[in-house]
C-alpha positions as MATLAB code, in Angstrom:
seq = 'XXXXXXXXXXXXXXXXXXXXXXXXXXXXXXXXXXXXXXXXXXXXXXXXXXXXXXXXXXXXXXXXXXXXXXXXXXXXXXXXXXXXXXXXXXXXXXXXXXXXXXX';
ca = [
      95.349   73.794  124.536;
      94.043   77.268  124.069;
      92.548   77.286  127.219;
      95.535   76.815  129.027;
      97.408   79.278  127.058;
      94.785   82.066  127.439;
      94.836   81.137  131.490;
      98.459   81.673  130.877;
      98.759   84.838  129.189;
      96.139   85.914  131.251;
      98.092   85.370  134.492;
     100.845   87.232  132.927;
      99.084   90.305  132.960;
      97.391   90.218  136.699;
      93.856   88.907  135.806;
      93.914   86.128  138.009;
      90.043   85.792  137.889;
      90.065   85.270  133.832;
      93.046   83.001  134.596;
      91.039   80.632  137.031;
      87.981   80.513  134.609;
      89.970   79.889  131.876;
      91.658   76.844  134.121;
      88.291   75.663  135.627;
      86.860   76.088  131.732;
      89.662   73.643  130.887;
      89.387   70.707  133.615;
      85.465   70.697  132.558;
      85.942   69.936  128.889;
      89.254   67.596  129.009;
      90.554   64.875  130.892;
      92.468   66.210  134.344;
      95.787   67.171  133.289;
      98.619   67.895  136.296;
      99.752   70.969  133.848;
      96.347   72.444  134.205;
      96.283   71.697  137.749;
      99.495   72.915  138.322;
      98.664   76.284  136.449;
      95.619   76.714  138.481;
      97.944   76.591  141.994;
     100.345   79.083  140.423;
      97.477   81.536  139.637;
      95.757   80.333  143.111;
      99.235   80.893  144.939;
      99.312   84.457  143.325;
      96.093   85.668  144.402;
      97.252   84.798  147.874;
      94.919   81.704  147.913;
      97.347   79.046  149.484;
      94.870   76.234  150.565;
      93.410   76.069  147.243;
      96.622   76.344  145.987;
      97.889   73.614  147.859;
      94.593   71.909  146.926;
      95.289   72.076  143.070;
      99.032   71.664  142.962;
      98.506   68.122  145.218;
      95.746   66.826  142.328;
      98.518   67.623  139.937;
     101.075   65.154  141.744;
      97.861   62.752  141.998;
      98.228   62.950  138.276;
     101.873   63.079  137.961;
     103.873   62.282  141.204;
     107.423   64.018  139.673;
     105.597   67.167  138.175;
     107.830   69.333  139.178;
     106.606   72.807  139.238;
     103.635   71.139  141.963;
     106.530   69.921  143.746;
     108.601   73.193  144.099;
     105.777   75.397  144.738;
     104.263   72.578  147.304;
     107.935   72.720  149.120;
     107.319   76.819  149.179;
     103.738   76.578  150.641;
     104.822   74.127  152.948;
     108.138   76.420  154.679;
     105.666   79.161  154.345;
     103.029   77.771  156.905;
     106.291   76.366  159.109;
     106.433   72.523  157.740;
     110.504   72.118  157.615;
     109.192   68.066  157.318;
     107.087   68.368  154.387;
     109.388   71.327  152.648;
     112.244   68.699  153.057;
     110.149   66.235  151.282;
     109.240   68.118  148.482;
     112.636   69.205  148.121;
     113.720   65.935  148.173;
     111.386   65.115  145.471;
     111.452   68.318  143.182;
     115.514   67.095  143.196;
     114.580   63.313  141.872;
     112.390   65.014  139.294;
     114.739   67.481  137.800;
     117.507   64.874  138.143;
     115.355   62.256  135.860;
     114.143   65.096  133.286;
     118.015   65.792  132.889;
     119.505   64.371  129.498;
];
């Protein structure tokens, strides 16, 4: 979707605020997507925004339980705040996901 690609390249060059717009723009015109989701945590978890972060990246998995880039960056906010338990389960999870996208 455009959307999503202009939230994209405009995450790549450091406007975070376009980025979120752009991603919020998105979820109001389509169906909930756990891509779009998971883009809005990445740009969340770069403007130093972890509980909305961790807020967008876990309606992602709602969507798609093994998406992995939610997963790996849940694991990351999770050792971050001190959760070894729920780091090990994302981990754990992240791993079945990459294992079952492998050919």
């Amino acid at each position: 979707n455009t959307d999503l690609a202009a939230a994209r390249a405009a995450a790549d060059r450091g406007d975070l605020a376009a980025a979120v717009a752009l991603c919020d723009r998105h979820l109001a015109a389509h169906p909930p997507s756990a891509d779009a989701f998971a883009l809005l945590g990445g740009v969340h978890a770069a403007a130093g925004r972890s509980l909305d972060a961790e807020r967008a990246f876990t309606r992602a998995l709602y969507l798609d339980p093994a998406h992995y880039d939610a997963l790996v960056h849940l694991m990351a906010l999770a050792a971050g705040r001190g959760d070894a338990t729920a780091a090990a389960n994302y981990r754990r999870r992240a791993a079945a996901a990459h294992r079952a996208g492998e050919p």
